[in-house]
C-alpha positions, 0 to 999 in steps of 0.5 A: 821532335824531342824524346820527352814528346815522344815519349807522350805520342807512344803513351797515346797511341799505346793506350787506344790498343786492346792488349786484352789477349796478351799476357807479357811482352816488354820492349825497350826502345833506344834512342840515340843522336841528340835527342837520345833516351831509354823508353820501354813499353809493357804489356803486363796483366792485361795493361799497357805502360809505356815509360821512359826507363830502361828496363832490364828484363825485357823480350827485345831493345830496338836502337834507332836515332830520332831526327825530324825525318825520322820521327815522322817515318816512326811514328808511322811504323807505330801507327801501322804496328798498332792499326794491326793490334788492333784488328 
């Protein structure tokens, strides 16, 4: 998987999330290897964003590599995070 589709499948998965009961959470994701690249999510005034920049005022930076195993097992962490935001 390259980082740029990664970054869209968080940008769809994010968006099918209900953030209404949250005010503010900033997370920057790292990623290194040869597909390596910044991306944060935010969720801000009731919105989420997710973006592939680095962003310097965030609650938590997560680092993890991105391989083709991998990108299966994070996507499926993502899944999971965003079946319980969802209940």
């Amino acid at each position: 998987m390259k980082f740029d589709e990664l970054v869209t499948k968080v940008r769809g998965l994010a968006s099918k999330v209900d953030v209404s009961n949250q005010d503010f959470l900033a997370v920057q994701i790292n990623i290194t290897g040869k597909e390596s690249g910044v991306f944060y999510v935010e969720v801000k005034d009731h919105k989420i964003s997710v973006e592939p920049y680095d962003y310097h005022d965030r609650n938590c930076a997560i680092t993890m590599s991105l391989t083709q195993q991998e990108s299966s097992k994070w996507k499926a962490i993502w899944v999971r995070h965003l079946n319980f935001q969802r209940s």
